[in-house]
N, C-alpha and C positions, 0 to 999 in steps of 0.2 A: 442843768445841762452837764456841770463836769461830773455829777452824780451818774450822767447815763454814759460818760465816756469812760470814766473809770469802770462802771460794769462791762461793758463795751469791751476793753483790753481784760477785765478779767476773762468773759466767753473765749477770748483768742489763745489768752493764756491755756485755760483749760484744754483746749481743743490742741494745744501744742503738747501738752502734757500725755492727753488722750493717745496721740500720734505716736509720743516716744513709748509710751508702755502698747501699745499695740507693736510695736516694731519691736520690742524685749520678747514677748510673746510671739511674732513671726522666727524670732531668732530662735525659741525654745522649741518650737515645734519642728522647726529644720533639723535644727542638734536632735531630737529624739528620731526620725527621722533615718537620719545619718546612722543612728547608733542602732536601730531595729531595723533597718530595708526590708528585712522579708516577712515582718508583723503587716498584714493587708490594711491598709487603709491611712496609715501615717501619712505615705507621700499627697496622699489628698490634702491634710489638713495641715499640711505645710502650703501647701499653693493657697488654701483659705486662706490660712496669716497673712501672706502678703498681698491676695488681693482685700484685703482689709486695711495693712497697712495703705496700697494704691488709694484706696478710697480715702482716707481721711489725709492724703497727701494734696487728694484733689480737691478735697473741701476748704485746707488752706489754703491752696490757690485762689480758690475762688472769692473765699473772705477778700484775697489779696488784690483779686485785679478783677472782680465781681463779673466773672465772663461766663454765662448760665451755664454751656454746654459742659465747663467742670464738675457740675452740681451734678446733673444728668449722667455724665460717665462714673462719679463717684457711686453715684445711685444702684447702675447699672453692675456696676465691677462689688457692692456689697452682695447683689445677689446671685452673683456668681461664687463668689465668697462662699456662700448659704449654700447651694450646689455642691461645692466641692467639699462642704462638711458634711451634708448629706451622703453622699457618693460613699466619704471616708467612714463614716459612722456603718453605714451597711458592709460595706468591707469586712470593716472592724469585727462583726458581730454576726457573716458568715449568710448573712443576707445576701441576693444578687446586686451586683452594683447596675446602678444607674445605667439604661443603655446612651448611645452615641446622641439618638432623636431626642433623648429626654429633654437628654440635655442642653442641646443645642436649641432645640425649643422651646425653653422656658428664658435662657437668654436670649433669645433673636423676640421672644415677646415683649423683653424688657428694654432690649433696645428700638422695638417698634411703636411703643407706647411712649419711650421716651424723645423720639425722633416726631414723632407727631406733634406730641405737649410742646415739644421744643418749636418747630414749626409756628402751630397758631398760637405762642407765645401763653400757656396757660401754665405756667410754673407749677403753679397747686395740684395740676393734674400729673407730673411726674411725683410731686410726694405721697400724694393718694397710692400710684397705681404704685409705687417702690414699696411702699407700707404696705400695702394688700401681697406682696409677692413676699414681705419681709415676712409678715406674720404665719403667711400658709405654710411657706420651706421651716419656720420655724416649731409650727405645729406639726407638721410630719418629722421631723428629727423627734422631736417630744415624742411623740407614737411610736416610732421604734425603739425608741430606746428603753420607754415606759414597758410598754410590750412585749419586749423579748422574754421570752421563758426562762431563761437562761443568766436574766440579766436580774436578777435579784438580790444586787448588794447597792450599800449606801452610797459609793462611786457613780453609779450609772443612773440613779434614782436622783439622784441630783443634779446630775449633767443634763436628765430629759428634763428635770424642773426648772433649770433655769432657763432652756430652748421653751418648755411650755410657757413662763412669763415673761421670757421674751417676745411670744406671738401675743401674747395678751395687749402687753406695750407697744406693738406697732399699731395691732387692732384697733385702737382708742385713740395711736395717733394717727392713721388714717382715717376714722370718724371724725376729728377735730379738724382735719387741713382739708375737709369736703365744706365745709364753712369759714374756716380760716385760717389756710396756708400758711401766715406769717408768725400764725401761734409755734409754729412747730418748727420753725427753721433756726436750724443749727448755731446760727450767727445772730438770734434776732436775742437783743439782752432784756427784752422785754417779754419775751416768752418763756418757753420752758426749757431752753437751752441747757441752762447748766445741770436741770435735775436729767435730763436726757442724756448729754456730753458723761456724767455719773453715773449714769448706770450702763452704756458702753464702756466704759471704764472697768466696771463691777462685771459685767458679764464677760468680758472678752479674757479676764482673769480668770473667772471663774472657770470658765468653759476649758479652757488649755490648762489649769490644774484639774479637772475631771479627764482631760486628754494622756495625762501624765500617769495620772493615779490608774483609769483605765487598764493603761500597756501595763505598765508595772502589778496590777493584778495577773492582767494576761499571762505573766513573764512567771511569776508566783505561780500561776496554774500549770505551765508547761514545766515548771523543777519537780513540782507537786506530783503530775504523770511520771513523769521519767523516776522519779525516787519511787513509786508505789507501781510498777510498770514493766515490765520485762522489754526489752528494745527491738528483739527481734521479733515475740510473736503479738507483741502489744495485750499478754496476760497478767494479771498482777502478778507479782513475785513474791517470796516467801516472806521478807517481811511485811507486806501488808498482807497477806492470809493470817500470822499469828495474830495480829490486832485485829481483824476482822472473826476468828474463829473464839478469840476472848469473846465476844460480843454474844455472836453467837452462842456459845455455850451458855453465858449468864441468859440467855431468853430463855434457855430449853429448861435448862434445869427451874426459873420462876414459871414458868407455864405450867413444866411438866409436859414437855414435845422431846419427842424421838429427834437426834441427829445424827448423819450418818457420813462418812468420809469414802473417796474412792480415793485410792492412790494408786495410777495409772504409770504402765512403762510399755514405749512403744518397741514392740517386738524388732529385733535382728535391726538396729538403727545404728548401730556399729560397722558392721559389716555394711549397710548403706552408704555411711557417710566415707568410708574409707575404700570403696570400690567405686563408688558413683558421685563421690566429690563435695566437699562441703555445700556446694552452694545445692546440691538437691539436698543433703539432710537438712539445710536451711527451711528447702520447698518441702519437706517432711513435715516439721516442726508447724509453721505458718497454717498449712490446713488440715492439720489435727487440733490445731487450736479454733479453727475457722468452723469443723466440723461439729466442736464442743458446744461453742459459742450458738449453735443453734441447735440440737439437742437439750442443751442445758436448761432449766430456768433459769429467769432473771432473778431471781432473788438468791440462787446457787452461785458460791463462789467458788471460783476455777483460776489455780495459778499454775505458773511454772513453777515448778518444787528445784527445778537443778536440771542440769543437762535433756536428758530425753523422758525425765520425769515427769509427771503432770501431778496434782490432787484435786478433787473435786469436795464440798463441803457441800452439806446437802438439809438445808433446816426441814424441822416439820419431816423428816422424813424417815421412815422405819427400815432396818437393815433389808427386810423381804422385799421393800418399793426399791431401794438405793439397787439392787440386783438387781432386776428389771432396769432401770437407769443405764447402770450401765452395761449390762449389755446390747441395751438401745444402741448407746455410745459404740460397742466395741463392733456391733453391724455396721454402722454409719461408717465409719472409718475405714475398714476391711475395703467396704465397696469404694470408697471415695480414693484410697493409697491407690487400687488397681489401676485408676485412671490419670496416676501423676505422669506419663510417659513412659515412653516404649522401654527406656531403659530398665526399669522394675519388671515389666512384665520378660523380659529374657534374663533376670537375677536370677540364680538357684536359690532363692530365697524371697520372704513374702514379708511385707512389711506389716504390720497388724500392733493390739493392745493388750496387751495383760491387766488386769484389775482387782484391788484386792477392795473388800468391802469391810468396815468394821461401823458398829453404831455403839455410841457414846452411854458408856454406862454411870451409875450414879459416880459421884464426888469423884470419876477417874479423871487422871491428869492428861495434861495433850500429851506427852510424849510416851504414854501409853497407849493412847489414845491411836495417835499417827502409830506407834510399834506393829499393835495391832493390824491393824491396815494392810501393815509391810509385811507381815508375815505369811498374810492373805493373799498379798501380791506374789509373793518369790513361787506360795505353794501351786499359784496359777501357772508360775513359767515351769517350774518341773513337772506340772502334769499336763505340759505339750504349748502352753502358750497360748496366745489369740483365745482366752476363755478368763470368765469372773470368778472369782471365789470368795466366798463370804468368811470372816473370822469366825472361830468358835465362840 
């Protein structure tokens, strides 16, 4: 007997323990929260923390003063919990968030199966059905996160694995509480309490240091753009062109592939931006790049070189194709400037692209390379502009 009370206050102990590190964990998730507001999905998994912390508030009540209906809202308010990481998790990850019905109707089921069970007094049947909703919400987090294209680093591969065995763990305990209830409740120190009480413990950690690590990728990815990223037309900038065009060169020259460089300046953008106002050569800039960007191949890279300069780097590709390119490009653009507003169209002047072409000769350096290019380009604007010229 004092053998089963002494486990007895241990279970309560734990479940106290459980409580305060889940409340550490509500507080980490506010604080990140607080400190990111407009990373989508945080403020979700702040309201999970504390309806988590709620829940195991109400489980020690109920230890305390053993009144069912605790057990059932505790139940009730974990999966709502699980909701609001879900919701947060898709946010997060640019998925659509959960709509209003979803949501409300997977809680108003959780409250209607526990309003019942509660009713004709079948305790077992709120652990069943709380376990069967635990595991499901838990197996779709796992799926998305698993899932995502996107999501293929150790952070997020972990976070779905620990949601995937967590659906495994409710699975098995709602298999077990459809024949014995008491095996699986929280407070029983005969059952499987403590390994249970332990591994909420283990996952509730786990999950808010993947919630941590997550954003702080996030946050790494958005310096990562903005460093390699031009801000206004969102094209890379010149220093990620030179580590990108090293790259490239070392393929051309092991294959033995042609590569070919445009270096592009967009006609009379001066007299634009100083008669018609920065914020049109702004609207200048944005879709001439907008125009590239689909022109271009994807495997073609295209940055901002400096003010109204563009360069396009062009693998696989021989100076005779890079011509055709771009004068693709400098058709596309001609027609697309005509239509930026009225105000161009009554300019004494035509906004358009000059282009110089050069393709990469044996062991040449870049800065012969780009020279080249340039000299193609300038010979384009004195022989009247809005035309391509190939280097000799």
């Amino acid at each position: 007997m004092d053998n089963n009370k002494n486990m007895q206050f241990d279970i309560r102990t734990l479940l106290v323990a459980v409580t305060l590190a889940t409340a550490f964990c509500a507080g980490a998730r506010l604080l990140l929260w607080r400190m990111h507001p407009t990373i989508p999905g945080l403020g979700r998994w702040a309201l999970a923390g504390g309806c988590a912390v709620i829940s195991f508030v109400l489980i020690l009540s109920y230890g305390i003063l053993h009144w069912q209906p605790f057990l059932s809202l505790a139940q009730v308010s974990i999966v709502i919990g699980l909701l609001m990481s879900w919701d947060g998790f898709r946010r997060f990850i640019d998925k659509p968030a959960l709509t209003t019905p979803v949501l409300l109707g997977i809680t108003a089921a959780g409250l209607i199966w526990a309003a019942i069970a509660q009713a004709q007094h079948f305790a077992g049947a709120v652990v069943v059905g709380n376990a069967f909703l635990v595991a499901t919400l838990s197996f779709l987090i796992a799926r998305d996160l698993l899932l995502w294209p996107k999501g293929n680093t150790p952070v997020i591969r972990s976070t779905g694995g620990v949601f995937a065995i967590n659906g495994i763990i409710f699975l098995i305990r709602a298999v077990v509480a459809l024949d014995s209830p008491q095996t699986v409740d929280l407070l029983n120190p005969d059952g499987v309490a403590a390994a249970m009480l332990l591994w909420l413990l283990c996952s509730m950690i786990a999950i808010t240091l993947g919630m941590v690590l997550m954003t702080t990728e996030h946050l790494q990815s958005v310096l990562n753009n903005q460093a390699n990223h031009d801000p206004l037309t969102g094209a890379l900038n010149r220093r990620s062109f030179g580590v990108l065009y090293e790259q490239a060169a070392v393929h051309s020259r092991r294959h033995q592939l042609p590569l070919s460089v445009l270096m592009i300046d967009l006609d009379n953008f001066k007299q634009a931006n100083d008669q018609l106002g920065h914020d049109f050569g702004d609207k200048v800039l944005c879709s001439f790049v907008a125009v590239a960007q689909k022109v271009l191949r994807e495997d073609d890279v295209f940055c901002r070189f400096g003010g109204e300069e563009f360069v396009a780097l062009l693998p696989s590709t021989s100076s005779e194709t890079a011509l055709v390119v771009a004068d693709r490009l400098r058709s596309a653009f001609a027609i697309d400037s005509a239509s930026l507003g009225a105000k161009v169209n009554h300019a004494p002047f035509a906004i358009t692209a000059s282009i110089g072409i050069a393709e990469l000769e044996q062991d040449e350096r870049f800065e012969s390379f780009i020279r080249r290019a340039d000299t193609a380009l300038y010979r384009a604007k004195d022989n009247g502009r809005n035309r391509c010229e190939k280097a000799g």
